[in-house]
Each structure stands twice: as structure tokens, then as C-alpha cells.
matplotlib code that plots the C-alpha trace (Angstrom):
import matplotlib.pyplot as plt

x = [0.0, 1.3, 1.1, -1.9, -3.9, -6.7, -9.1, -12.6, -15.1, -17.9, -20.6, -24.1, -26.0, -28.6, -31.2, -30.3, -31.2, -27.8, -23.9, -22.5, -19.1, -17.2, -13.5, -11.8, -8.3, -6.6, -3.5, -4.4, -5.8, -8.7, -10.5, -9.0, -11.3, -14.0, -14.3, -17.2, -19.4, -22.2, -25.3, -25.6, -29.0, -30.2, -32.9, -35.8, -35.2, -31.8, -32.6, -35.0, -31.9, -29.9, -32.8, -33.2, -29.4, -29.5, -32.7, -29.9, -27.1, -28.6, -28.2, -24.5, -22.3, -19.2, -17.9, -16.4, -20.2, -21.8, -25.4, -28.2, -27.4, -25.1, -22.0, -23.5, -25.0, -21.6, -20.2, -22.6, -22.7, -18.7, -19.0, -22.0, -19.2, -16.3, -19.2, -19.9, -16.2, -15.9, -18.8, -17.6, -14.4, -15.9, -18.4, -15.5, -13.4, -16.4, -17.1, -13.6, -12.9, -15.9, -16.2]
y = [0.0, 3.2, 6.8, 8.2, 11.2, 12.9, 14.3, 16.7, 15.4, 17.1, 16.0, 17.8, 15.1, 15.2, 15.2, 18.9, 18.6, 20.3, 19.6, 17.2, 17.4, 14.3, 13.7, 10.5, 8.8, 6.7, 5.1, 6.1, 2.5, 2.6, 4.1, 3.6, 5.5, 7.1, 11.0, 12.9, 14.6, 17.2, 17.8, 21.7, 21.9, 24.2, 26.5, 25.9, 29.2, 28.1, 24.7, 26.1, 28.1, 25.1, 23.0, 26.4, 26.2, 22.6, 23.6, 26.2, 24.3, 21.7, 23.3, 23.8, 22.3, 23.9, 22.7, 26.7, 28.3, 29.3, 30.3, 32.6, 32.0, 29.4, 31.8, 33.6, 30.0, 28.3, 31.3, 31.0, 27.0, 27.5, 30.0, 27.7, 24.9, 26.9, 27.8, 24.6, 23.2, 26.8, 25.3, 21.7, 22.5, 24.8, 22.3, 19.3, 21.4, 22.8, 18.9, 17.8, 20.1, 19.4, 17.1]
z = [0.0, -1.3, 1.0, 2.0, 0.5, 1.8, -0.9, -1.2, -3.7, -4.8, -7.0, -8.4, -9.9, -12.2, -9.4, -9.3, -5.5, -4.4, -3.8, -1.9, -0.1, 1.4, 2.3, 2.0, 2.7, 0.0, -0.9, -5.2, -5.4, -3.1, -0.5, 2.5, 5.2, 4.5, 6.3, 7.1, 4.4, 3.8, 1.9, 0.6, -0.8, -3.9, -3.1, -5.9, -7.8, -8.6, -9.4, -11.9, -13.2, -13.5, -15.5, -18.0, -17.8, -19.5, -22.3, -22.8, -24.1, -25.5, -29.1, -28.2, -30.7, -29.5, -26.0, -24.8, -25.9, -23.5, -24.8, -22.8, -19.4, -19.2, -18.3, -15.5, -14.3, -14.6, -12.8, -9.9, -9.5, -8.8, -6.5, -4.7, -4.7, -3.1, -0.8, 0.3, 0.4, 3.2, 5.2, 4.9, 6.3, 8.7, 9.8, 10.5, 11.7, 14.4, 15.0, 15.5, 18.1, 19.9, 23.1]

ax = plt.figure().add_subplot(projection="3d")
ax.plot(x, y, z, "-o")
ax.set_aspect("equal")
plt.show()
């Protein structure tokens, strides 16, 4: 078994329902231990953005377009991640030190 890494995933699925945040420990083989994790939910307006968002670029024949919306939208959905890898870490960290 190799070193160990600790690494943030995040995934937005196609349920649109919000971002999730987990950490894990690995080797680069396999999980090893898996950390603690967090559900950030979308509020409904911007899940409506995110399905127009998708109506949007399905016409898109060139991967860099980014048609109506989809540039403000991509713009904001990073932002929302960073936001939720701040209260990720915010929340574990809060946990850890707790009794």
C-alpha cells in the first residue's frame, strides 16, 4: 500500500437537488477511510436556473459556448461549490474540536 492522500469530492448530480461534499483517505488504489461529508442543498429558484441552464445548451455544438445563461450559471454554480467546500471545512473542523 502506497502513501496516503486525503481528498474533497464534490458531485451535483442530475437530481439537481444540491452539492455534496465528502472527504476520503486513499493510498491512489482505493479508499481507505471514509471522512465525514455534507449535503448543501439548492434553493428551488436556482434549481429552476440550472434545468433552464441545460434547455440552454442543448443546441450547443461547441464545447467553450456558452449560450443565454449558461455563463453567468456556470459562474454562480462554482461560486455555490467553493461555498460549500468553506462550510464543509468549517463544519468538520467545528465537529472535531468538539467534546
Amino acid at each position: 500500500m502506497g502513501d496516503r492522500m486525503r481528498a474533497i469530492g464534490l458531485m451535483s448530480g442530475t437530481s439537481m437537488d444540491g452539492i455534496d461534499v465528502a472527504i476520503l483517505t486513499t493510498d491512489g488504489e482505493g479508499v481507505v477511510e471514509r471522512g465525514p461529508f455534507l449535503a448543501v442543498p439548492y434553493d428551488p429558484a436556482f434549481r429552476d436556473r440550472l434545468k433552464q441552464g441545460l434547455e440552454d445548451a442543448r443546441p450547443m455544438t461547441v464545447r467553450s459556448a456558452r449560450p443565454g445563461s449558461l455563463a453567468e450559471l456556470e459562474r454562480e454554480l462554482t461560486l455555490r461549490h467553493a461555498a460549500a467546500v468553506k462550510t464543509f471545512l468549517e463544519t468538520t473542523a467545528s465537529r472535531a474540536r468538539s467534546p
